[in-house]
Biotite code that builds the C-alpha atoms (Angstrom):
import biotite.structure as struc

atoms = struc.array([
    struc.Atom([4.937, -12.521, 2.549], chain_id="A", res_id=1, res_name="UNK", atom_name="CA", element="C"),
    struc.Atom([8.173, -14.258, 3.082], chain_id="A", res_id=2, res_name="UNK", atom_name="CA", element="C"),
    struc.Atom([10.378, -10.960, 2.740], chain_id="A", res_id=3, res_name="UNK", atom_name="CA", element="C"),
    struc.Atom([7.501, -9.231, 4.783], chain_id="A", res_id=4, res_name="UNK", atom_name="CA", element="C"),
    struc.Atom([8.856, -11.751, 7.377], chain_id="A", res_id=5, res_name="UNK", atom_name="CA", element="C"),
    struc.Atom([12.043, -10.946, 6.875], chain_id="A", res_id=6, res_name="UNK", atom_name="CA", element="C"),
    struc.Atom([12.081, -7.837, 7.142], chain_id="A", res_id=7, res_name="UNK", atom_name="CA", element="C"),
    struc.Atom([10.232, -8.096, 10.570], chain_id="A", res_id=8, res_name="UNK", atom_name="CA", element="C"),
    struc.Atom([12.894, -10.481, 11.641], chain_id="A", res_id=9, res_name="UNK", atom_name="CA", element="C"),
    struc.Atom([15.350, -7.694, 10.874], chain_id="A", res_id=10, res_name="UNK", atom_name="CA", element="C"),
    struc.Atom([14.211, -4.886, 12.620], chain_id="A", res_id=11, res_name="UNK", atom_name="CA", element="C"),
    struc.Atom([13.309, -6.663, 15.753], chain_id="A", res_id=12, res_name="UNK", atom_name="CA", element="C"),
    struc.Atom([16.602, -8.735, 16.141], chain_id="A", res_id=13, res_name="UNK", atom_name="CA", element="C"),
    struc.Atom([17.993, -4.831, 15.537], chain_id="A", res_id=14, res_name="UNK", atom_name="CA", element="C"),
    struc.Atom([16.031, -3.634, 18.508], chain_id="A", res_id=15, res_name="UNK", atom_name="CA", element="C"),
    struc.Atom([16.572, -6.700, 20.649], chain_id="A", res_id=16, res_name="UNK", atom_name="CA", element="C"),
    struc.Atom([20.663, -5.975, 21.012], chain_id="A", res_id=17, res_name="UNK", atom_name="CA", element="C"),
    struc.Atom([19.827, -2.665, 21.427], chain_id="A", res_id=18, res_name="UNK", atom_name="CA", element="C"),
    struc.Atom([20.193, -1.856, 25.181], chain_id="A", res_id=19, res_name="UNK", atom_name="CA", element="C"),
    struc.Atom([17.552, 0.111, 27.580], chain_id="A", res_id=20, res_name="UNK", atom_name="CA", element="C"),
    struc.Atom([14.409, -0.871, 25.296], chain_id="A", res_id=21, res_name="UNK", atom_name="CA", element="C"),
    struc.Atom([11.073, -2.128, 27.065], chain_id="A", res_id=22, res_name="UNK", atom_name="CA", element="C"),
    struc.Atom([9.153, -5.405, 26.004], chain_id="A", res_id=23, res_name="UNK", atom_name="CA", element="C"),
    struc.Atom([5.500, -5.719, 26.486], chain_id="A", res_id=24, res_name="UNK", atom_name="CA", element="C"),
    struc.Atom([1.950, -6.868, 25.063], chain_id="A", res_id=25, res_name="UNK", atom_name="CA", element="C"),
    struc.Atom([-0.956, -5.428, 23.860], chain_id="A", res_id=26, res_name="UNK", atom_name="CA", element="C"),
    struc.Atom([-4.529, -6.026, 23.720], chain_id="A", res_id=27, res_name="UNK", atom_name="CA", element="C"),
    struc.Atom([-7.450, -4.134, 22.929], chain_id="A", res_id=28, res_name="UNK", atom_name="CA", element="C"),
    struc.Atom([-10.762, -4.241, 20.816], chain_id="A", res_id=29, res_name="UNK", atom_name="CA", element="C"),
    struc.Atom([-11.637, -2.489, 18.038], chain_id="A", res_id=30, res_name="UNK", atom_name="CA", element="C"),
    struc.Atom([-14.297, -0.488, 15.712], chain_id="A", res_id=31, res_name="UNK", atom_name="CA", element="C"),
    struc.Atom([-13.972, -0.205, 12.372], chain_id="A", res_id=32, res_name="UNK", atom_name="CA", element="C"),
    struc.Atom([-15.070, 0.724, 9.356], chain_id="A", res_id=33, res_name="UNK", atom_name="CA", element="C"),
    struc.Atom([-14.068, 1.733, 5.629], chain_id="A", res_id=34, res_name="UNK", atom_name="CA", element="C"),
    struc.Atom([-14.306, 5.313, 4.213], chain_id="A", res_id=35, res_name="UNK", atom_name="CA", element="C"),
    struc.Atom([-15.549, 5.350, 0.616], chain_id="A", res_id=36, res_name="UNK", atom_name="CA", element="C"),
    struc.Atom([-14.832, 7.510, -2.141], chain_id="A", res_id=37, res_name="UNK", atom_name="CA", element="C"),
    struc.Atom([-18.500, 8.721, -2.806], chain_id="A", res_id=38, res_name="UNK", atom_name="CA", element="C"),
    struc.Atom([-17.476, 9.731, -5.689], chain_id="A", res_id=39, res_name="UNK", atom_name="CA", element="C"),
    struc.Atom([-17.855, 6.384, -7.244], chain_id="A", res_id=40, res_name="UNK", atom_name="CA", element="C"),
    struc.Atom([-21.225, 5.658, -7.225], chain_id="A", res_id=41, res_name="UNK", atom_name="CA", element="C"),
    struc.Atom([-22.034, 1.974, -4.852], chain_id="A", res_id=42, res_name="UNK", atom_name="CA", element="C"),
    struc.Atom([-25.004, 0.592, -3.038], chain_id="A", res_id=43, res_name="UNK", atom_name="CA", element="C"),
    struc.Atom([-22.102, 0.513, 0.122], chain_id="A", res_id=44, res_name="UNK", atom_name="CA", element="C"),
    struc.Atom([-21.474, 3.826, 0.908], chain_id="A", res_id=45, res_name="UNK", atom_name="CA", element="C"),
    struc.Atom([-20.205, 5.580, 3.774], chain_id="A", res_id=46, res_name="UNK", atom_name="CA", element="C"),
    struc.Atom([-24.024, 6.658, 4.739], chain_id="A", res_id=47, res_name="UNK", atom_name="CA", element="C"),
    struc.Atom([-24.981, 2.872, 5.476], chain_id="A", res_id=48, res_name="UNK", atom_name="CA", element="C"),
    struc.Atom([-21.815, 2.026, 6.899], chain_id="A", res_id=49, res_name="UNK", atom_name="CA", element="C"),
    struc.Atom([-22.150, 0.457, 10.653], chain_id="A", res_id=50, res_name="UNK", atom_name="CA", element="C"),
    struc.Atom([-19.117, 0.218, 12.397], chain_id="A", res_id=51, res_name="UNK", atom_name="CA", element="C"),
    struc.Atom([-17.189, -3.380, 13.071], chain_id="A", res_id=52, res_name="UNK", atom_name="CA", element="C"),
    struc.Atom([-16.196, -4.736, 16.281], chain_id="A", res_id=53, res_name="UNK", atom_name="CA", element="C"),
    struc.Atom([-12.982, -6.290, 15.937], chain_id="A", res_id=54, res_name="UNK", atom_name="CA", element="C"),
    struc.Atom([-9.602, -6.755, 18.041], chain_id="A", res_id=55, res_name="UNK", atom_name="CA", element="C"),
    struc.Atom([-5.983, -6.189, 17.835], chain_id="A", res_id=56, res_name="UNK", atom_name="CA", element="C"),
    struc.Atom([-3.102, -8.125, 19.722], chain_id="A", res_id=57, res_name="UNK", atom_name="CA", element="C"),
    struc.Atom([0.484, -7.865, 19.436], chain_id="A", res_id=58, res_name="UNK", atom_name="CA", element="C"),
    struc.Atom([3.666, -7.204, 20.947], chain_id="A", res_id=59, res_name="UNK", atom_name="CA", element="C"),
    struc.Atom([6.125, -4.047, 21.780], chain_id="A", res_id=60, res_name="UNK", atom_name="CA", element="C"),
    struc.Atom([9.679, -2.802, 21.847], chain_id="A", res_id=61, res_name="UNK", atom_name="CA", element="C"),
    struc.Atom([9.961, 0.966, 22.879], chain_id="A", res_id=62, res_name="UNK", atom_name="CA", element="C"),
    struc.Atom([13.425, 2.597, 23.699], chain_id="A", res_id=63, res_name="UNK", atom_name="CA", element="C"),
    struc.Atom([13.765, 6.122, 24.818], chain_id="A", res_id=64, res_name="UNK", atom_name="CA", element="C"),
    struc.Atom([15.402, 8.917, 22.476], chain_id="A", res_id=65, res_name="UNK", atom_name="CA", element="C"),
    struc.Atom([15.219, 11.574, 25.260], chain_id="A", res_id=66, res_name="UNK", atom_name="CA", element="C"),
    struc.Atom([14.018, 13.187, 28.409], chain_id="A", res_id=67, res_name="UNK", atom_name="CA", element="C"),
    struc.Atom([10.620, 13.532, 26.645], chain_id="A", res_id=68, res_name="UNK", atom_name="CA", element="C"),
    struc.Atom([10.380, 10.902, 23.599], chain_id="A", res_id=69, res_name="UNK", atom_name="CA", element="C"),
    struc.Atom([10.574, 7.844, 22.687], chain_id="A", res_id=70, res_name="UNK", atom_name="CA", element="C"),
    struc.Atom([10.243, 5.106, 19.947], chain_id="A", res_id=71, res_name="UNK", atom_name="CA", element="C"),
    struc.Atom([7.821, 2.365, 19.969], chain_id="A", res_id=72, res_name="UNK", atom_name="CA", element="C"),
    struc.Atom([7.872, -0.400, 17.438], chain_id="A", res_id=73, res_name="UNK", atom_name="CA", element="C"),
    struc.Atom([4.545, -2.579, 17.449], chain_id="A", res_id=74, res_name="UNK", atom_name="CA", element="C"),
    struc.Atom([3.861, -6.326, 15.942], chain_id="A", res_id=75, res_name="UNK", atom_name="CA", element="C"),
    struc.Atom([0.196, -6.838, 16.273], chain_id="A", res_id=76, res_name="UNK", atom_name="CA", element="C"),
    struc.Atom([-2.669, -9.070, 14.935], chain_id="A", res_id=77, res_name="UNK", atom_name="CA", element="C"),
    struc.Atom([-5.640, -7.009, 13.726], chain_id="A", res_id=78, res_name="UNK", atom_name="CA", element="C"),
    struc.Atom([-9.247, -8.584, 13.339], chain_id="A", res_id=79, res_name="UNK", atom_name="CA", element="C"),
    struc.Atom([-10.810, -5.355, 11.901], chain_id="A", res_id=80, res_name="UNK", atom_name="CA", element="C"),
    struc.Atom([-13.505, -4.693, 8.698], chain_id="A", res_id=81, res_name="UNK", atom_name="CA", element="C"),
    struc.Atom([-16.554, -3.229, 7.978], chain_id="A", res_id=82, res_name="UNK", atom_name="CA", element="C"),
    struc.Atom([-20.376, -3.986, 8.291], chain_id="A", res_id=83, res_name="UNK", atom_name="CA", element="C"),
    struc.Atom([-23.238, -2.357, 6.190], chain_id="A", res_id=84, res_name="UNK", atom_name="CA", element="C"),
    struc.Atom([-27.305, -2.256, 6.918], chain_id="A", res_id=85, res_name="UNK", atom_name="CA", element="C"),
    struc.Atom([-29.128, -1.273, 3.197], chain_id="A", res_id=86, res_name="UNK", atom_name="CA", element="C"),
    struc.Atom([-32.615, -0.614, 3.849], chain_id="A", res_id=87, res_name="UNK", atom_name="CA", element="C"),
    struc.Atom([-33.181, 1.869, 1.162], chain_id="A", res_id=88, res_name="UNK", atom_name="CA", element="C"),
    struc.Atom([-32.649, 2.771, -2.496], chain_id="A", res_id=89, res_name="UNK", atom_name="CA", element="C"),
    struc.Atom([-33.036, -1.305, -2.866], chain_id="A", res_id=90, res_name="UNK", atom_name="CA", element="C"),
    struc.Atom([-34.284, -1.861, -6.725], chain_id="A", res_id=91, res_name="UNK", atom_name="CA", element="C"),
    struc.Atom([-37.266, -4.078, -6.886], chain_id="A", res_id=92, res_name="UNK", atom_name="CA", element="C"),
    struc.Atom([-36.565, -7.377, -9.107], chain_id="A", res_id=93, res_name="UNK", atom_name="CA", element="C"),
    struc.Atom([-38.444, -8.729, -11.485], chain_id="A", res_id=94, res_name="UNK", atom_name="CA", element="C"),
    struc.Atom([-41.716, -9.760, -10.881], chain_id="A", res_id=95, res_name="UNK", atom_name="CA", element="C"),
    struc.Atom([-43.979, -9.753, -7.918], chain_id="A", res_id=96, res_name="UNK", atom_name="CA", element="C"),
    struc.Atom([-40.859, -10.533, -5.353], chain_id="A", res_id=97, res_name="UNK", atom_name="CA", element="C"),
    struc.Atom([-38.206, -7.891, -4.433], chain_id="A", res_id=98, res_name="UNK", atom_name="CA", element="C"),
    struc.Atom([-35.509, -6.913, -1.755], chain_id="A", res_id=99, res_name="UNK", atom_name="CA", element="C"),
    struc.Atom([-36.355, -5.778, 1.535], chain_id="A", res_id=100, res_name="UNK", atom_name="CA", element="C"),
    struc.Atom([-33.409, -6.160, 3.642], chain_id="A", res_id=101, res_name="UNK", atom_name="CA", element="C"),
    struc.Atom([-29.169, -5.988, 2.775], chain_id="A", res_id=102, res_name="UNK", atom_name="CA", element="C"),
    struc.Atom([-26.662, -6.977, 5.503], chain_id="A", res_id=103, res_name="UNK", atom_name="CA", element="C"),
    struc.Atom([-22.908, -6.979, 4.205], chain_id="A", res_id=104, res_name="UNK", atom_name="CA", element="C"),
    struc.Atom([-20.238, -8.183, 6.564], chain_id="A", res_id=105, res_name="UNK", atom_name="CA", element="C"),
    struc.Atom([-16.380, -7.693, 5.615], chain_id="A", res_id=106, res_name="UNK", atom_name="CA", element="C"),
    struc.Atom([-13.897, -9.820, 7.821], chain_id="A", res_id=107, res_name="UNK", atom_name="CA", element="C"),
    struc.Atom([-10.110, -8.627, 7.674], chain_id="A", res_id=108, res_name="UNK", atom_name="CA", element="C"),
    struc.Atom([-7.075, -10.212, 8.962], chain_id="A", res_id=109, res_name="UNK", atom_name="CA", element="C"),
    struc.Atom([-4.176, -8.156, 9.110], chain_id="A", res_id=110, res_name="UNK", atom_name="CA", element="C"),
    struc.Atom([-0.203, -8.431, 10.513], chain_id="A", res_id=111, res_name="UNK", atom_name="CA", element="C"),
    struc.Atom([0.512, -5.066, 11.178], chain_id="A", res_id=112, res_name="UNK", atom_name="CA", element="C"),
    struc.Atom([3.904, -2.682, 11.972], chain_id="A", res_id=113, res_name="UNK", atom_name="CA", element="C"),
    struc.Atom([3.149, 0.384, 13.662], chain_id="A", res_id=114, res_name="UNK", atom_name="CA", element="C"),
    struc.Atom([6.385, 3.078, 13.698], chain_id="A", res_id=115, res_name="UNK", atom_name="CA", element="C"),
    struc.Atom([5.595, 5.384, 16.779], chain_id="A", res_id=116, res_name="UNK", atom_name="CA", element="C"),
    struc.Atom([7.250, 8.122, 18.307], chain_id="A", res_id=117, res_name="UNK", atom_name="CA", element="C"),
    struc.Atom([5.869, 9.159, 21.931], chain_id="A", res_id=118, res_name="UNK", atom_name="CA", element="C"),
    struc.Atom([5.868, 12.435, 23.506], chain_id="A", res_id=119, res_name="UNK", atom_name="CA", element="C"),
    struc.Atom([5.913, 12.245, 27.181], chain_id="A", res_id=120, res_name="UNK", atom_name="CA", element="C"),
    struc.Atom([3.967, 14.884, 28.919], chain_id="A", res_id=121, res_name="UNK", atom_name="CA", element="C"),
    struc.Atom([3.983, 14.107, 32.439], chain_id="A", res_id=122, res_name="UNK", atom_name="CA", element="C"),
    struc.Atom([5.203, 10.923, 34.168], chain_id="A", res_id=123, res_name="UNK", atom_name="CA", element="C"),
    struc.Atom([1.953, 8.811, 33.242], chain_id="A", res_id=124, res_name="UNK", atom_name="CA", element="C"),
    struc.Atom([0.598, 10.019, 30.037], chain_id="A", res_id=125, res_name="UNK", atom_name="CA", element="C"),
    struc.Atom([1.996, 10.599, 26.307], chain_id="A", res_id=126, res_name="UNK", atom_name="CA", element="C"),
    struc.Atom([1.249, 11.077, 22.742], chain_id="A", res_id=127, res_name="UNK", atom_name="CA", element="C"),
    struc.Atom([1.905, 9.172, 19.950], chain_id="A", res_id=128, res_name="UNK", atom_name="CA", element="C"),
    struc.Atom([1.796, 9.648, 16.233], chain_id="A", res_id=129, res_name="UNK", atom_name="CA", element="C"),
    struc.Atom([3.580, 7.692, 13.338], chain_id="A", res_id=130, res_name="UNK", atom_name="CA", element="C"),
    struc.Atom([2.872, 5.204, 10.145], chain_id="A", res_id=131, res_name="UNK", atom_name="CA", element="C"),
    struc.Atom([1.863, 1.735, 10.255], chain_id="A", res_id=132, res_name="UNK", atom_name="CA", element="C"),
    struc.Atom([2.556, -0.962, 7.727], chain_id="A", res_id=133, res_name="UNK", atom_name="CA", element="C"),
    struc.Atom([-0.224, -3.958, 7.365], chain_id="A", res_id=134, res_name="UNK", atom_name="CA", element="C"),
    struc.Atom([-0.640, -6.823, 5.570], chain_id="A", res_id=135, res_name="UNK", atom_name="CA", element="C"),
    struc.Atom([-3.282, -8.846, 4.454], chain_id="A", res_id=136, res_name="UNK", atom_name="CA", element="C"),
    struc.Atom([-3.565, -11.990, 5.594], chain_id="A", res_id=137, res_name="UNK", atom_name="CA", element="C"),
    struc.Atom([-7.394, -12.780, 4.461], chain_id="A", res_id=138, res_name="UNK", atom_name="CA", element="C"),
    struc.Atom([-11.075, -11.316, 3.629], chain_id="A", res_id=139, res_name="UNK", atom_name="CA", element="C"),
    struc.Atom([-13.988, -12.931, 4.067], chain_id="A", res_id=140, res_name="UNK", atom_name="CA", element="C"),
    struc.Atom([-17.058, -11.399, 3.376], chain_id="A", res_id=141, res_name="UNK", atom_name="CA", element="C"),
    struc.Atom([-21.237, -12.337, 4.621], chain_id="A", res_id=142, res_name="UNK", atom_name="CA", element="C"),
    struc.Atom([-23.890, -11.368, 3.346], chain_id="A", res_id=143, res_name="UNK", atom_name="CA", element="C"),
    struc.Atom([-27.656, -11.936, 4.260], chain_id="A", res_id=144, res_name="UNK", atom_name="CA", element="C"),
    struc.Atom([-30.388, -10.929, 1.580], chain_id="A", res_id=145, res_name="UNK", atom_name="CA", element="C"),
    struc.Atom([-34.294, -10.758, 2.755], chain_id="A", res_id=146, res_name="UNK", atom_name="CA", element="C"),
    struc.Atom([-37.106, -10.866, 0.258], chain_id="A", res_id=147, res_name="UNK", atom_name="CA", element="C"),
    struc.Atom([-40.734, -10.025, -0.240], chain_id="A", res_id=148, res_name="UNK", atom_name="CA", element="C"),
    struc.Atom([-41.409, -13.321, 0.157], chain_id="A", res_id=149, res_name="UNK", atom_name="CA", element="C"),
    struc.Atom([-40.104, -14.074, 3.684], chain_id="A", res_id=150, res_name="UNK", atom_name="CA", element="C"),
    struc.Atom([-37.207, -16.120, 1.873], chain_id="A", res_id=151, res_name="UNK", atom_name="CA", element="C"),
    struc.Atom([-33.716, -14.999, 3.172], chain_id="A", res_id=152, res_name="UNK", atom_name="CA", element="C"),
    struc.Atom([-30.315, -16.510, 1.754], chain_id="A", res_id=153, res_name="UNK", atom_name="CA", element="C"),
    struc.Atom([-26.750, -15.854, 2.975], chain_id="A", res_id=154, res_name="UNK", atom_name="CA", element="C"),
    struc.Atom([-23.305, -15.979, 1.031], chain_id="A", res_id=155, res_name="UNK", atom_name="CA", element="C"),
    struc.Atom([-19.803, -16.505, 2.488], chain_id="A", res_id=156, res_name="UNK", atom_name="CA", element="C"),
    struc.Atom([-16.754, -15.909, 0.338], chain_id="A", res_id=157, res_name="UNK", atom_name="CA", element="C"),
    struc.Atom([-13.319, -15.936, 0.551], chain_id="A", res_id=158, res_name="UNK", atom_name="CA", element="C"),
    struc.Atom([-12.189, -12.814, -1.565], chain_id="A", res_id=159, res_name="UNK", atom_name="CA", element="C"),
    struc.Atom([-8.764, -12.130, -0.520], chain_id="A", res_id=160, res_name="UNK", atom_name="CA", element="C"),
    struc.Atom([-7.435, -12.490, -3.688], chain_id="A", res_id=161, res_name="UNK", atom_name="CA", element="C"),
    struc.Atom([-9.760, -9.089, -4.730], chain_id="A", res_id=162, res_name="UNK", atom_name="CA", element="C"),
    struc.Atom([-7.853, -6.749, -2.042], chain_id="A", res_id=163, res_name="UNK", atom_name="CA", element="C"),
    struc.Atom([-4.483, -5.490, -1.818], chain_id="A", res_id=164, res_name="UNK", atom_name="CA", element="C"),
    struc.Atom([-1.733, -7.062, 0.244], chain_id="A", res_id=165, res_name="UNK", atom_name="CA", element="C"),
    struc.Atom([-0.357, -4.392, 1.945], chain_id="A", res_id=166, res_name="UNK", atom_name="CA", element="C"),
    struc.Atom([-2.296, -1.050, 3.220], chain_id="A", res_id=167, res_name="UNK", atom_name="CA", element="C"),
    struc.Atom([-0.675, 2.161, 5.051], chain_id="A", res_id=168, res_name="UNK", atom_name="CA", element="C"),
    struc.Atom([-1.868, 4.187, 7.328], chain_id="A", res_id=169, res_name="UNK", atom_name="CA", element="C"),
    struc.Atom([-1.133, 6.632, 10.298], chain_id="A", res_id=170, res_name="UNK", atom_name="CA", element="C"),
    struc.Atom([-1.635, 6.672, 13.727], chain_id="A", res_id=171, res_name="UNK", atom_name="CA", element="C"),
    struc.Atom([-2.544, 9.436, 16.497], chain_id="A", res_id=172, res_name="UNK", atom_name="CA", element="C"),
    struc.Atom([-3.062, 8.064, 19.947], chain_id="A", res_id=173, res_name="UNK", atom_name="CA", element="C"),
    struc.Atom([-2.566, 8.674, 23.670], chain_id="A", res_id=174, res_name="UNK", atom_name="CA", element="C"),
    struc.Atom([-1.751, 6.377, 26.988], chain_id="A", res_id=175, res_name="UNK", atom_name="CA", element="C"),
    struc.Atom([-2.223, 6.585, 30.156], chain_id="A", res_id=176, res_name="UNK", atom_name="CA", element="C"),
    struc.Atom([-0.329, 4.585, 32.682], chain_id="A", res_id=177, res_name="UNK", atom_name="CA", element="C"),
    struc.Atom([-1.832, 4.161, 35.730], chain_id="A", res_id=178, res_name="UNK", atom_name="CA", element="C"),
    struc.Atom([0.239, 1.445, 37.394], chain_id="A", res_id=179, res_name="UNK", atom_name="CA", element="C"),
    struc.Atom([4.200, 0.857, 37.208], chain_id="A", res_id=180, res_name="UNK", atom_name="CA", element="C"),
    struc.Atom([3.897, -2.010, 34.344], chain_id="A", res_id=181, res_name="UNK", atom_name="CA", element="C"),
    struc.Atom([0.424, -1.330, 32.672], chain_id="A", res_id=182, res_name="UNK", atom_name="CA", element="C"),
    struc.Atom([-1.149, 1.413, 30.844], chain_id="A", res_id=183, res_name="UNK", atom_name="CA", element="C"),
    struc.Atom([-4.139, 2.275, 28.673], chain_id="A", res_id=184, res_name="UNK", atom_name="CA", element="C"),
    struc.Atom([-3.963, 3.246, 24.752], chain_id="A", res_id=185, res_name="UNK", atom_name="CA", element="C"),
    struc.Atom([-6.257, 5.229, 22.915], chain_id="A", res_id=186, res_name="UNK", atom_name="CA", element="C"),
    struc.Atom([-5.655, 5.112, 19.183], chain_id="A", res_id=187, res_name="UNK", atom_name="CA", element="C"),
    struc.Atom([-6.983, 6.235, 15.721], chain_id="A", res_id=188, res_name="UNK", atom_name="CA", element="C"),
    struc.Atom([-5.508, 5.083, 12.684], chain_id="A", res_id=189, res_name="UNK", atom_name="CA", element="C"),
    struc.Atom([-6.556, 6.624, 9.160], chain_id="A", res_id=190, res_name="UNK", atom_name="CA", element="C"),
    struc.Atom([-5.590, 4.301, 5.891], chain_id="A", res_id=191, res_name="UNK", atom_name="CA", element="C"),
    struc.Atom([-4.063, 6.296, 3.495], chain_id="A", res_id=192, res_name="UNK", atom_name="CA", element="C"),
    struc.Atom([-4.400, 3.679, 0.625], chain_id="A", res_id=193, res_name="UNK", atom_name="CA", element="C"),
    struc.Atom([-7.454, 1.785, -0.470], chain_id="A", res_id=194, res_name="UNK", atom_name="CA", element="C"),
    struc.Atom([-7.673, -1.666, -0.013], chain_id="A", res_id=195, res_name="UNK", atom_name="CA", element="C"),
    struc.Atom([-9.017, -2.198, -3.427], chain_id="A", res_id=196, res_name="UNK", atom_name="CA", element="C"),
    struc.Atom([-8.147, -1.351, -6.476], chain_id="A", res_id=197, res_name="UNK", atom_name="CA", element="C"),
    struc.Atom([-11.549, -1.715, -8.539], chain_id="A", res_id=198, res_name="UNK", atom_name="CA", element="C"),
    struc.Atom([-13.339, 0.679, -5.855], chain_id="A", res_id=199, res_name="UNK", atom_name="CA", element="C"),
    struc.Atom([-11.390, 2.783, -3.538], chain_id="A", res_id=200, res_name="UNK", atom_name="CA", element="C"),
    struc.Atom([-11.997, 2.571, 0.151], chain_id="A", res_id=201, res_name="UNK", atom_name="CA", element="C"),
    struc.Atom([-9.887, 3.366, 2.936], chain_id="A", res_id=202, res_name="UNK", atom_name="CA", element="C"),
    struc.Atom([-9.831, 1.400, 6.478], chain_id="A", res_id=203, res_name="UNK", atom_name="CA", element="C"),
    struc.Atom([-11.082, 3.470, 9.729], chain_id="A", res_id=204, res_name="UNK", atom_name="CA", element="C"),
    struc.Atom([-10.138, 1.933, 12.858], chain_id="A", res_id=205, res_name="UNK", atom_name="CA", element="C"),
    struc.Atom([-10.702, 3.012, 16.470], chain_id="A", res_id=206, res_name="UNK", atom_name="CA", element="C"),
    struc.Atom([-8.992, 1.326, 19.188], chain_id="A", res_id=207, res_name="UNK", atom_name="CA", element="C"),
    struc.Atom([-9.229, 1.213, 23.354], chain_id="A", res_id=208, res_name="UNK", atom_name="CA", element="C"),
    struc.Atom([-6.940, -1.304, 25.260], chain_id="A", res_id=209, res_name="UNK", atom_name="CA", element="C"),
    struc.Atom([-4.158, -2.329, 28.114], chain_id="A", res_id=210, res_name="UNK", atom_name="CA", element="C"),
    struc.Atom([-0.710, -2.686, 27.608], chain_id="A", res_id=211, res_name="UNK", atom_name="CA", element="C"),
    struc.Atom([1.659, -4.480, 30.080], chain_id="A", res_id=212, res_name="UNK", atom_name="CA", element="C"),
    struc.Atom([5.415, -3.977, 30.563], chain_id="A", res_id=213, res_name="UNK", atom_name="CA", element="C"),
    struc.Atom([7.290, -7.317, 31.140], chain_id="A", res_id=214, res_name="UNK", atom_name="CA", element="C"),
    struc.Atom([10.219, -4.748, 32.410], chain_id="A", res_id=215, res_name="UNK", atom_name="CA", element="C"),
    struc.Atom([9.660, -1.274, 33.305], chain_id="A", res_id=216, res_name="UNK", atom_name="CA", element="C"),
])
């Protein structure tokens, strides 16, 4: 974590002496998910899989390269996860009382370093494509189990110690900007490593929100 931090520290005291670059915020929610590999048989799978509502907020440095592009470095904090709903292919226990209901609820925090470069197509809107770096600061997971017999019990657990520190992914996005210091950002960002080792599954996460120049 500490040469995470470092690192960070590095790269945006780099960009602050560099001249012509504009600062901003973010904010925006989320919906996320995680993409299984199906090919490891699990009672999660992608099939019960109900997306997360989350949020992301951070801060932005972009500078131009040209006419038509530009770099954007991001700092953001990510509240993102998954949630599943089992309501079939539940085993019956033993005896007379059995599971009727699964609810599964994965909470993660992430730091993350998005690496854009923006193509400018008009005056108000661009594209924007480019890795992101994230890392883990916890999971928590819920869960709620209902039984036969009207009993239901609930677990919450801290298991960041089961997932992996840092995840990668890439980004594809658009934004619109409809005013001289704020704008709108679409994004998409695939993981392209699993957060877990044990059972591989990749984060999903779909994002809508407003950005604000500080200098534009």
């Amino acid at each position: 974590m500490k040469k995470l931090l470092f690192a960070i520290f590095i790269v945006l005291s780099t960009i602050m002496q560099a001249q012509d670059v504009n600062w901003g915020v973010k904010l925006g929610g989320t919906l996320a998910s995680t993409h299984f590999n199906d090919e490891i048989p699990s009672i999660l799978s992608n099939d019960n899989s109900v997306k997360k509502p989350g949020f992301q907020l951070g801060v932005f440095a972009r500078k131009n390269i040209s006419t038509k592009f530009t770099f954007q470095l991001e700092l953001n904090y990510a509240l993102i996860g998954d949630k599943y709903k089992i309501t079939s292919g539940i085993m019956p226990m033993t005896g007379t009382v059995y599971l009727t209901y699964a609810e599964y609820i994965k909470t993660l925090h992430y730091l993350q370093l998005p690496f854009l470069i923006q193509y400018h197509a008009g005056n108000k809107v661009n594209f924007e494509t480019g890795p992101q770096l994230g890392y883990l600061i916890s999971a928590k997971t819920h869960s709620t189990s209902e039984y036969s017999d009207g009993k239901v019990k609930t677990l919450d657990q801290d298991e960041t110690k089961y997932f992996n520190a840092l995840d990668f992914g890439w980004n594809l996005g658009v934004n619109y900007q409809f005013a001289k210091k704020y704008f709108i950002n679409i994004k998409y960002t695939f993981g392209l490593v699993s957060i877990l080792d044990a059972d591989p599954q990749f984060n999903r996460v779909g994002q809508i929100g407003i950005g604000y120049f500080f200098s534009n």
